[in-house]
C-alpha positions, 0 to 999 in steps of 0.5 A, spaced: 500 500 500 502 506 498 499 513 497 501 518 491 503 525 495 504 532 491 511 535 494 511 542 491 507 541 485 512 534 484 509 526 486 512 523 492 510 515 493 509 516 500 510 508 504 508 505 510 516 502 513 515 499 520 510 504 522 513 510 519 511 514 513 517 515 508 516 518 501 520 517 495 521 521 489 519 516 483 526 516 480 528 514 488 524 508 487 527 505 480 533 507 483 532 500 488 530 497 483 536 498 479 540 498 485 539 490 487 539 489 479 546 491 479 547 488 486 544 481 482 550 482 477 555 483 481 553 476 485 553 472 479 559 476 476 563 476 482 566 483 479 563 490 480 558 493 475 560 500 473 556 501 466 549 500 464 545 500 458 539 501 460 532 500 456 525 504 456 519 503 452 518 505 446 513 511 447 517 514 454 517 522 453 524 525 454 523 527 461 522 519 462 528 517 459 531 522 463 529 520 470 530 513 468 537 515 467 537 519 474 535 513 477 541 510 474 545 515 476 542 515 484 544 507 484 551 508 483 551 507 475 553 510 469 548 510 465 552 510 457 545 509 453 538 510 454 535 506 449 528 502 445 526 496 448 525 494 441 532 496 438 535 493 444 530 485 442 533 487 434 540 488 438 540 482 442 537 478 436 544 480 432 548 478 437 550 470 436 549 471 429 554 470 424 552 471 418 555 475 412 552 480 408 546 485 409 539 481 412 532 484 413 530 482 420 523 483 423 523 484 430 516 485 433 516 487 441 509 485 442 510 489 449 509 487 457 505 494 459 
């Protein structure tokens, strides 16, 4: 359970944690998210991570894509691209492909929202 407060005219998610009310700036909430993300790579990498390539759905705005790359930065990253779901699936397809020469491929992101 959470509330949606205003903070000077900006959103704030207010949270109950051990019977204290908490409020976090949307950004500061994806940023726990792509904090433990990082944590989970580097567990299974046994290296520190650094460097993210972070992917946004197709229809963000520039100023989601911009607090997106805030909460990259607030996780302890540094953000080198924001890119497209869907350029990210036409990228990760190429990725174990050998072939020569020019191809058409098509890549259909049928989207999770």
């Amino acid at each position: 359970p959470f509330e949606v407060i205003s903070n000077e005219g900006k959103p704030k998610i207010q949270v109950m944690y051990k019977d204290e009310a908490k409020n976090f700036f949307p950004e500061e909430i994806s940023s726990m998210v792509l904090t433990k993300m990082k944590e989970t790579a580097e567990a299974y990498l046994g290296k520190t991570v650094t460097n993210a390539v972070i992917t946004v759905p197709a229809y963000f705005n520039d100023s989601q894509r911009q607090a997106t790359k805030d909460s990259g930065t607030i996780s302890g990253l540094n953000v080198l691209r924001i890119i497209n779901e869907p350029t990210a699936a036409a990228i990760a397809y190429g990725l174990d492909k050998k072939a020569v020469g020019e191809r058409n491929v098509l890549i259909f992101d049928l989207g999770g929202g």
